[in-house]
VONUKOL-126263 format. One line per 2 residues: their letters; for each residue z, x, y of C-alpha. Coordinates in Angstrom, 1 decimal. Example, Ala and Ser with C-alpha at 12.3 -4.5 7.8 and 13.67 -1.06 7.14 Angstrom:
BEGIN
as = 7.8/12.3/-4.5 | 7.1/13.7/-1.1
END
This chain:
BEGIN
xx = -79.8/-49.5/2.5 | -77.0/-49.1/4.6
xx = -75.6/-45.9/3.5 | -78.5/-44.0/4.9
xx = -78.0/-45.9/8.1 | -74.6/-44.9/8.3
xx = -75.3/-41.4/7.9 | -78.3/-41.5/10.3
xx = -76.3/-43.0/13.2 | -73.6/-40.7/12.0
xx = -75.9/-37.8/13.2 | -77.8/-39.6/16.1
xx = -73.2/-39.3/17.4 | -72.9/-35.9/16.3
xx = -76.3/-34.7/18.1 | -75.1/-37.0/21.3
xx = -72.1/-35.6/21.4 | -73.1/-31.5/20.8
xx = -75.4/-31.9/23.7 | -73.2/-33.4/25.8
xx = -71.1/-30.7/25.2 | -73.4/-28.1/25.5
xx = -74.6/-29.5/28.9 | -70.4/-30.1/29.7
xx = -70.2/-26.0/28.6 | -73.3/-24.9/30.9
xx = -72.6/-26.5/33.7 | -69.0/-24.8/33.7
xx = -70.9/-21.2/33.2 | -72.8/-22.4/35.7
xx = -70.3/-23.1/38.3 | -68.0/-20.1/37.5
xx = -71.3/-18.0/37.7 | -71.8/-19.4/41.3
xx = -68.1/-19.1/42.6 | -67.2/-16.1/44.4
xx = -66.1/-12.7/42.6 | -62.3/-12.4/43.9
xx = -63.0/-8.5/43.4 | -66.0/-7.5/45.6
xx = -68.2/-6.5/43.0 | -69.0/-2.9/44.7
xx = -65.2/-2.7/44.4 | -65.3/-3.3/40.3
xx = -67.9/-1.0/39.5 | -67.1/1.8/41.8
xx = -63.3/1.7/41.0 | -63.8/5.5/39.6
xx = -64.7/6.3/43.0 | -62.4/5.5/46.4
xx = -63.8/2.2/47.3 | -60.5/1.3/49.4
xx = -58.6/2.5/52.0 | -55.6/3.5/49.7
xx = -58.2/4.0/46.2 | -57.0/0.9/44.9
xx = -55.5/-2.7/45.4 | -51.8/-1.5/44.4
xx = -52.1/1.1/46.9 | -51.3/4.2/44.6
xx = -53.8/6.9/46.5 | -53.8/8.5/42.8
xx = -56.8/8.9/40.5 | -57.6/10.7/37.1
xx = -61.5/10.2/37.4 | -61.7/13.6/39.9
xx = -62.5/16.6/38.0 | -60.5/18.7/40.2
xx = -56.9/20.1/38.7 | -54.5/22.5/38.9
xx = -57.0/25.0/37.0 | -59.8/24.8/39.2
xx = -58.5/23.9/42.8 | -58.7/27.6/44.0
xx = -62.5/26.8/43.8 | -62.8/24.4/46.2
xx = -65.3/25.2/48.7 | -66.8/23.2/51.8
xx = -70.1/22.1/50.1 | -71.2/19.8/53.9
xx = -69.5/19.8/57.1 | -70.5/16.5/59.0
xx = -69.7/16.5/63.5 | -67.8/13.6/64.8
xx = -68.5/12.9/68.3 | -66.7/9.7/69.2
xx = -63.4/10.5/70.6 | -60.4/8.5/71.5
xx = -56.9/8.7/72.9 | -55.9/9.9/69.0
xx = -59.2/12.6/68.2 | -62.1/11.8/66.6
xx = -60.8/9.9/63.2 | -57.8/8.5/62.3
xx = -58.5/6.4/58.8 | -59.3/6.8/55.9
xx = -63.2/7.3/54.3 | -64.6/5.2/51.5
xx = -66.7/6.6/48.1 | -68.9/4.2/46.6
xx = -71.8/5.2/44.6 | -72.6/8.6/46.1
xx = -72.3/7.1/49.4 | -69.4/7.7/51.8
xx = -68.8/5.1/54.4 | -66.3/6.1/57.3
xx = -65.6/4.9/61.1 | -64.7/7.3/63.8
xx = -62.5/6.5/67.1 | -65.1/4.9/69.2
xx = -65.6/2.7/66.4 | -68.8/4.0/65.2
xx = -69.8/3.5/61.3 | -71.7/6.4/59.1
xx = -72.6/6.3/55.7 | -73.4/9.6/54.3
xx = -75.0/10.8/51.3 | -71.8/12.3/49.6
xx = -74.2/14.8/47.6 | -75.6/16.8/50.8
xx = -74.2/15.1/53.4 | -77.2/13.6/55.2
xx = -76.8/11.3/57.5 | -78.2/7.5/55.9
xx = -77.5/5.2/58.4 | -75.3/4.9/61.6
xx = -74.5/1.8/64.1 | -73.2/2.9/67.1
xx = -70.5/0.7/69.0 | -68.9/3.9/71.3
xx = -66.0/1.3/71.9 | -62.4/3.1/72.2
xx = -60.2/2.3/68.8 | -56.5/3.9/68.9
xx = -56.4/4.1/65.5 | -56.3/3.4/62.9
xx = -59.3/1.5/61.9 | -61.7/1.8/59.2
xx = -63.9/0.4/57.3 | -63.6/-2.1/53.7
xx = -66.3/-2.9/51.5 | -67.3/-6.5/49.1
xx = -70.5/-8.8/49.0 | -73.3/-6.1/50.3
xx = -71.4/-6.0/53.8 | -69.2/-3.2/55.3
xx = -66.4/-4.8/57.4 | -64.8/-2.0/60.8
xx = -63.0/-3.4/63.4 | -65.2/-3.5/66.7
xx = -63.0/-1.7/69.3 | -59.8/-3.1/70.4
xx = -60.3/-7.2/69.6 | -63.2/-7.6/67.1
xx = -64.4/-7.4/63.4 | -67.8/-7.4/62.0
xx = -69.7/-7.3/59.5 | -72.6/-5.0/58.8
xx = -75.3/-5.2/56.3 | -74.6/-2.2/53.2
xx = -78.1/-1.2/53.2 | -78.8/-0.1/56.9
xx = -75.6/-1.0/59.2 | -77.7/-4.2/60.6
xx = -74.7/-6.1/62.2 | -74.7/-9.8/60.6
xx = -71.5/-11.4/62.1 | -68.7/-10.0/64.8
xx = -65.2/-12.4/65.2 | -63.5/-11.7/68.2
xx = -59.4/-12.0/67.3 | -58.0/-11.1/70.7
xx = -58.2/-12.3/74.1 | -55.1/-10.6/75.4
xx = -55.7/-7.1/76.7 | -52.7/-5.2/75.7
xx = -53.1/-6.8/71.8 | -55.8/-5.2/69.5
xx = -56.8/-4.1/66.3 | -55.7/-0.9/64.7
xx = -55.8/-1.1/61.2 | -58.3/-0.3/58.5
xx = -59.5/-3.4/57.0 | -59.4/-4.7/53.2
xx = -61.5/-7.4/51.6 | -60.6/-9.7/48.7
xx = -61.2/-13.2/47.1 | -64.2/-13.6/49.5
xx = -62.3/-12.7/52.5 | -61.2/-9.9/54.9
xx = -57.6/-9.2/56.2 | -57.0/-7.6/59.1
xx = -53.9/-7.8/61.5 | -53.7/-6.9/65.4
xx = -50.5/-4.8/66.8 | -49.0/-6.0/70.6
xx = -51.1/-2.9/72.3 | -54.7/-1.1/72.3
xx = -53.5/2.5/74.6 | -50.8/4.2/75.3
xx = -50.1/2.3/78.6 | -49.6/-0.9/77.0
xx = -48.2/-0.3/73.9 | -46.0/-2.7/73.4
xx = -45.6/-4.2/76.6 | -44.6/-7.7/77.6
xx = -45.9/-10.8/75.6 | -47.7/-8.8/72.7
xx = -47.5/-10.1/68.8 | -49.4/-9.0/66.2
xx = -51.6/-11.5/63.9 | -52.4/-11.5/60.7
xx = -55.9/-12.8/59.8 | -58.3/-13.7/56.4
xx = -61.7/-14.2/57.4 | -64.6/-15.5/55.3
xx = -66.7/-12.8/54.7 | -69.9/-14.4/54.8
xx = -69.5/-16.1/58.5 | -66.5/-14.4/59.8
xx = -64.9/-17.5/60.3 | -61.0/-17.1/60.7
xx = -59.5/-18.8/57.5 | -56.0/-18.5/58.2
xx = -53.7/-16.5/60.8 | -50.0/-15.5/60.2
xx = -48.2/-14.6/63.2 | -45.4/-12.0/62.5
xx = -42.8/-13.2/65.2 | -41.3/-16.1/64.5
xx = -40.3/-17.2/67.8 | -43.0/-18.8/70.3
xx = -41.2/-17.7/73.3 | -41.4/-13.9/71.2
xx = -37.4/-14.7/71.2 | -36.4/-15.7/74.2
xx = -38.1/-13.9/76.9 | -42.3/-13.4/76.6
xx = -42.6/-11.8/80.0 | -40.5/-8.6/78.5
xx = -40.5/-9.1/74.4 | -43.3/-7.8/72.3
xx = -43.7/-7.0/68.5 | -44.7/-7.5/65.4
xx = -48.3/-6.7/63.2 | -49.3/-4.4/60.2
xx = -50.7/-0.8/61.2 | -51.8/-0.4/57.4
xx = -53.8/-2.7/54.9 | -51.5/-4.6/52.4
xx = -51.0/-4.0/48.7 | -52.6/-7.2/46.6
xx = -51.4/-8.0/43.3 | -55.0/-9.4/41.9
xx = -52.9/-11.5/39.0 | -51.1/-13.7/41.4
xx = -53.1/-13.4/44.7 | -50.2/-12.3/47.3
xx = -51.0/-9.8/49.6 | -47.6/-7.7/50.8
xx = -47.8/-6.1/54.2 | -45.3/-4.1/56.1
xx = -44.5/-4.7/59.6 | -43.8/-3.2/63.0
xx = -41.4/-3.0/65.4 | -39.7/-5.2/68.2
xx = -40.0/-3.9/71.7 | -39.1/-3.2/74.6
xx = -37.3/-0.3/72.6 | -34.4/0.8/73.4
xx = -34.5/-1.7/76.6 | -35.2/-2.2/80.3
xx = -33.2/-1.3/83.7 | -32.7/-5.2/83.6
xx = -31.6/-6.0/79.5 | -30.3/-2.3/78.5
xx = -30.2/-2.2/74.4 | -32.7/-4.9/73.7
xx = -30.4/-7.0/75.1 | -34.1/-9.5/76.4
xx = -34.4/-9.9/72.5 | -31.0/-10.7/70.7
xx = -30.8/-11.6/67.1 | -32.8/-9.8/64.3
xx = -35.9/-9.7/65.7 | -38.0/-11.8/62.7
xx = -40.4/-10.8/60.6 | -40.0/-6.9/62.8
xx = -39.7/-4.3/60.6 | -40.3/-6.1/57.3
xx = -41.9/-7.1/54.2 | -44.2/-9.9/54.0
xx = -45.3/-11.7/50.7 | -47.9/-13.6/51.8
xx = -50.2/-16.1/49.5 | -53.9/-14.3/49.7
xx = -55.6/-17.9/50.0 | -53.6/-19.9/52.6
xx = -51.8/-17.8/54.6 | -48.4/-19.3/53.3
xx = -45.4/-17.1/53.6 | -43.4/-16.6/50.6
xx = -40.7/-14.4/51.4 | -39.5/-11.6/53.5
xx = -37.1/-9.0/53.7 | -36.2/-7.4/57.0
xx = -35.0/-4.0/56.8 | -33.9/-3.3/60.4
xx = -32.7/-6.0/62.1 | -33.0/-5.9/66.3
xx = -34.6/-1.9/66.0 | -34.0/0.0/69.1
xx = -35.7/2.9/67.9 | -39.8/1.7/67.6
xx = -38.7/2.7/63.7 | -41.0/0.5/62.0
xx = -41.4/-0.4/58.7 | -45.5/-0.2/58.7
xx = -46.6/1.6/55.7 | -48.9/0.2/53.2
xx = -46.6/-1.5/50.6 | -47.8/0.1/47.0
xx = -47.3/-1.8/43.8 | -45.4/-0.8/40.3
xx = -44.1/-0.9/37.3 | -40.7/0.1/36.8
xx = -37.8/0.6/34.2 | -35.1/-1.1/36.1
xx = -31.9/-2.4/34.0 | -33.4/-1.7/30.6
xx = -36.2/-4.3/31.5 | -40.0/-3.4/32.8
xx = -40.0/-4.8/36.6 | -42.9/-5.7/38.5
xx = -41.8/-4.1/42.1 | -43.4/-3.5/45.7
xx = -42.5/-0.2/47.5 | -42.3/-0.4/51.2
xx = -41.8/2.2/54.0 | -42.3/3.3/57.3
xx = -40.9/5.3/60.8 | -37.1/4.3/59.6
xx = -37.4/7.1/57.6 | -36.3/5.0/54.2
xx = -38.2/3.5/50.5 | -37.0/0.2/49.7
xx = -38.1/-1.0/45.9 | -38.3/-4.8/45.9
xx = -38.6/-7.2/43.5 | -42.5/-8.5/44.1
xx = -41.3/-12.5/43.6 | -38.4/-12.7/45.2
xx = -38.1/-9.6/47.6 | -35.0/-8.8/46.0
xx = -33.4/-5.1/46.3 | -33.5/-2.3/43.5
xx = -32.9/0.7/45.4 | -33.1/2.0/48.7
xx = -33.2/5.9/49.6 | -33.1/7.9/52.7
xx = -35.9/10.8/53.4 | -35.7/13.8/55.7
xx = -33.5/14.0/58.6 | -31.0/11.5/60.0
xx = -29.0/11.4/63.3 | -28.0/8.2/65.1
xx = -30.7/6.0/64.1 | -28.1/3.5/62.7
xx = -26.6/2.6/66.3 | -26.8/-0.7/66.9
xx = -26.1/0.0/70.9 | -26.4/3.0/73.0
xx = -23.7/4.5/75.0 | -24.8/5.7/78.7
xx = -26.2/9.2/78.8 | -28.8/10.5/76.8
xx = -28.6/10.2/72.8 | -31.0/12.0/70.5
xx = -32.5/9.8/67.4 | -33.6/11.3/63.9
xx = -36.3/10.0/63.0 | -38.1/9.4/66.4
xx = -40.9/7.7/67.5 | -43.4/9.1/65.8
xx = -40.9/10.6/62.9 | -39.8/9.6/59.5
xx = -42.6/7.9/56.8 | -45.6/7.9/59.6
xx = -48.3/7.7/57.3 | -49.4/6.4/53.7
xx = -47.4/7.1/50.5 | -48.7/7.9/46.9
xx = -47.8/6.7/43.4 | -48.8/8.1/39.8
xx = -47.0/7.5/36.5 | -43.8/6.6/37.3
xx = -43.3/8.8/40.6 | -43.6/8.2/44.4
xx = -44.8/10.6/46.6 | -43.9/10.1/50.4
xx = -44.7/12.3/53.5 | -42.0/12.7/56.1
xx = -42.1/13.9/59.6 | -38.7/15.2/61.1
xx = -38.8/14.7/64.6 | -36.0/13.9/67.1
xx = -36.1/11.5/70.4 | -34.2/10.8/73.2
xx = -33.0/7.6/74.3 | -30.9/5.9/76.8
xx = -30.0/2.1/76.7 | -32.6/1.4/78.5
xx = -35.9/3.7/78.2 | -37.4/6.6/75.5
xx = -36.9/9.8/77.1 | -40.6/10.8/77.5
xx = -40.0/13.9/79.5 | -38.2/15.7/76.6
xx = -40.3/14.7/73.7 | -43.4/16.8/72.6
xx = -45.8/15.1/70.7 | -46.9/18.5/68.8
xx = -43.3/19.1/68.1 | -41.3/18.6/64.9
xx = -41.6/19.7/60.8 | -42.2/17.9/57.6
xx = -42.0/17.1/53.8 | -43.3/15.7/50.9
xx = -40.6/14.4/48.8 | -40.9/12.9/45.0
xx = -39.2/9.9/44.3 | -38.2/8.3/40.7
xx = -40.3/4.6/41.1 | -37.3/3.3/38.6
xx = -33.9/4.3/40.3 | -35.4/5.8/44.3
xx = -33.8/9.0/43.2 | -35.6/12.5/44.6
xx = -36.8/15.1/42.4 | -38.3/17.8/44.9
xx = -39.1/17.8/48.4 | -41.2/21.0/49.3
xx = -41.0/21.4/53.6 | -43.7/22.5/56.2
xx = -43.4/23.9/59.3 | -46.0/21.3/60.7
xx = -45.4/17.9/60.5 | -47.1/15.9/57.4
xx = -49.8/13.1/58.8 | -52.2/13.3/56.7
xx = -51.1/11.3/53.9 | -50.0/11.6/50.0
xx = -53.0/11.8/47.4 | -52.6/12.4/43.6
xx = -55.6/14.0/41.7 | -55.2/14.6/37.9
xx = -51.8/17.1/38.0 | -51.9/17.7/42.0
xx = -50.4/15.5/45.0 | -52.2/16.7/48.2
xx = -51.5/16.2/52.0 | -52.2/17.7/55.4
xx = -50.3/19.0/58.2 | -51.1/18.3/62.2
xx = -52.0/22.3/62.5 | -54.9/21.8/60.4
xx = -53.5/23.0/57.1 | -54.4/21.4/53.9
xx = -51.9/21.5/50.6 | -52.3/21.5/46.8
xx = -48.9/21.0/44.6 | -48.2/21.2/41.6
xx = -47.1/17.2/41.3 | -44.3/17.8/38.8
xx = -42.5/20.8/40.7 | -43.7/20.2/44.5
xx = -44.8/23.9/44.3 | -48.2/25.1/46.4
xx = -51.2/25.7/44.1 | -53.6/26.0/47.1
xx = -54.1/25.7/50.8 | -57.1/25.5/53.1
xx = -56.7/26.2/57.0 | -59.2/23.4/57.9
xx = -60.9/24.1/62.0 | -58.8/21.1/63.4
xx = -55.6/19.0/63.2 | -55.6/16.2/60.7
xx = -54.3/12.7/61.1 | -56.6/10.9/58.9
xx = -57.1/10.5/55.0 | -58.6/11.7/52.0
xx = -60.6/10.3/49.8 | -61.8/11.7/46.1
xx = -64.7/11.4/43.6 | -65.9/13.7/41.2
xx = -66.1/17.1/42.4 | -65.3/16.0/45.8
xx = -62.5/15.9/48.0 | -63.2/14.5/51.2
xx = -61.2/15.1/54.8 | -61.6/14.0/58.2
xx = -60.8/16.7/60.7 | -60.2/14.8/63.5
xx = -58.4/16.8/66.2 | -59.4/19.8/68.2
xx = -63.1/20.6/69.5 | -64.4/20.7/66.3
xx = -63.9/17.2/64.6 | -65.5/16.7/61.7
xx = -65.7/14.9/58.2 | -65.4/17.6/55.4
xx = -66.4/17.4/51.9 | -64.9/20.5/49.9
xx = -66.5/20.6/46.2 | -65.6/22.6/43.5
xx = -68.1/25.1/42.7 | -69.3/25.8/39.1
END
């Protein structure tokens, strides 16, 4: 008799014990299911599309889902044309527009939102803010929201389905700090960063420092904040020192949750009457002209590298950073390419910051002067010279636009009287990811703002004159040009058959959509 008991208790454990577990198993399921995607889900199953600022989380502005290639780019035609009205100090658009599911999302420079039907064209919603952005803004995408900065000091959120504003988080209460970068969401947050100025006047100007913010999506509630000067007294004299922020949204490696951002530049640059040669800010002028490893979650800073210590030159280092994989010493690297108005590519190591290589682009006269003599000197690159605007990176090669363009400086002021903003030429150069060594560089006569973007076998970009360029990625030789009907200083984006541009500058701004035809 007490052998069958055995085995019935036996069973009567084993039963216990496989529904404990299976309750133990469904309540983990459970709770994952219920914990928030880190990837916004309209990111994941649009990633064929251009549901980021820079296509992707690594940065790379390169895709091989287009169907558009050095066969069939003489075909491109303009299949919509849609009118921007909102204008700034900087046009009508300065960012880059977002693909998702046949929709196109974009902001313009009075910081109203559109989202377009990327097949026609038409119009599908609009929220109209008409408050002045300098640029660049934009919008990001995650969790049935579109996040835009709101003018100069706020973000907010607007519902994906008809541009109903559900939150707005007002991140500035200084005047001459704002917003002017395009945002990026991930692991149920938003980052954005403001920059020590919000026009031209103030750029820059006395006790300005950027900030760099997460925000929980849902609420808009400011998670952490990271200020980019390291000195509470914005070393050593806030009525005169300003600096500091990220222009560009950061590269974030998804594996280990840090978010790299670049940063800008000290000021007053060169100096004033009273502290000639940024003599009101000695030192180095941390974190300036840097790159930031920050953790994604909490804010924390990890490392840094500055690459110009105390800049007297407004040569920042603001490009988004754009992550790789290279050969370096015989051993696969994980690396983080930086960039910016210094007019050089550093490859660092993405723990450590670590060095690999560092290369110099286009031209170079004086801009390694740590102190001006009297008199007038002229700088290469200038203020608005060297790597202005957002590289490129596909299979093992970098592609970065470069603006030559002097300025003038004396120890104490920018020589505006001699400078003209039109002024100046470019490049594209092609970089090996592995060593920083060029292979081409083709030149314009215009300078190159309107970014690097790999399709299939082509890099394209865009000049200031309006002009936009096909190469042939391997050689840096022009497959194709269109003569769009204004000057360009915003951003591409591609899906499918479509390449979109903003045409931002002259009286006839306007988002583009050119289309292969069959």
């Amino acid at each position: 008799m007490t052998i069958p008991m055995l085995k019935s208790r036996k069973y009567l454990i084993i039963s216990v014990a496989v529904t404990a577990l299976f309750v133990l198993l469904s309540g983990i399921l459970i709770t994952l299911a219920c914990l928030p995607e880190k990837i916004p889900p309209e990111l994941s199953r649009n990633a064929d599309d251009w549901p980021s600022a820079n296509k992707d989380y690594d940065n790379t502005r390169a895709t091989m889902y287009s169907t558009i290639n050095s066969q069939n780019v003489q075909k491109l035609t303009v299949a919509w044309s849609f009118p921007l009205t909102g204008f700034s100090e900087w046009g009508a658009a300065a960012t880059n527009p977002l693909i998702l599911n046949n929709t196109v999302y974009f902001q313009d420079l009075k910081s109203n939102v559109y989202a377009i039907d990327l097949r026609t064209g038409d119009l599908l919603w609009k929220k109209e803010y008409n408050l002045n952005s300098f640029g660049p803004n934009g919008p990001a995408i995650g969790w049935n929201k579109v996040f835009v900065p709101k003018g100069h000091y706020e973000v907010a959120a607007l519902n994906i389905q008809n541009g109903e504003e559900l939150w707005s988080t007002k991140l500035s209460n200084k005047s001459n700090v704002g917003i002017d970068i395009q945002l990026i969401a991930y692991n149920n947050m938003v980052y954005v960063s403001t920059v020590p100025g919000t026009t031209n006047a103030d750029f820059y100007t006395g006790g300005g420092h950027g900030v760099i913010y997460a925000l929980e999506q849902k609420t808009g509630k400011v998670v952490w904040e990271f200020n980019t000067v390291d000195s509470e007294d914005i070393w050593g004299n806030p009525q005169v020192n300003s600096g500091g922020g990220a222009w560009f949204p950061p590269a974030i490696d998804v594996d280990t949750g840090i978010t790299y951002w670049g940063t800008g530049n000290p000021a007053p640059t060169p100096g004033t009457e009273e502290f000639p040669n940024g003599s009101s800010r000695p030192g180095p002028n941390l974190c300036s002209d840097s790159m930031l490893a920050l953790d994604s979650v909490k804010g924390e800073l990890l490392w840094y590298k500055q690459v110009k210590p105390h800049d007297l030159f407004d040569l920042d280092f603001q490009c988004s950073p754009i992550l790789a994989i290279a050969n370096i010493n015989g051993k696969q690297t994980e690396i983080v390419i930086g960039s910016g108005k210094l007019g050089k590519v550093y490859a660092f190591d993405r723990k450590n910051g670590e060095i690999y290589w560092e290369t110099p682009v286009g031209l170079h006269q004086n801009d390694e002067m740590t102190e001006l003599p009297s008199g007038t000197t002229t700088v290469l690159p200038g203020p608005d010279g060297g790597v202005l605007i957002p590289m490129a990176c596909d299979d093992g090669i970098l592609y970065v636009p470069v603006i030559n363009h002097a300025g003038d400086y004396t120890p104490t002021e920018f020589v505006e009287s001699t400078y003209d903003d039109n002024g100046g030429t470019g490049e594209l150069v092609s970089l090996d990811v592995a060593t920083g060594k060029p292979i081409w560089s083709t030149s314009f006569d215009s300078t190159v703002i309107g970014a690097a973007t790999v399709i299939n076998d082509l890099v394209f970009t865009s000049t200031l004159d309006g002009t936009i360029y096909a190469l042939d990625k391997k050689t840096g030789a022009e497959i194709w040009n269109y003569n769009a009907p204004g000057g360009i200083n915003g951003w591409p984006a591609v899906s499918g058959d479509f390449i979109l541009f903003p045409i931002g500058l002259g009286d006839k701004a306007r988002l583009i959509a050119l289309k292969i035809t069959k």
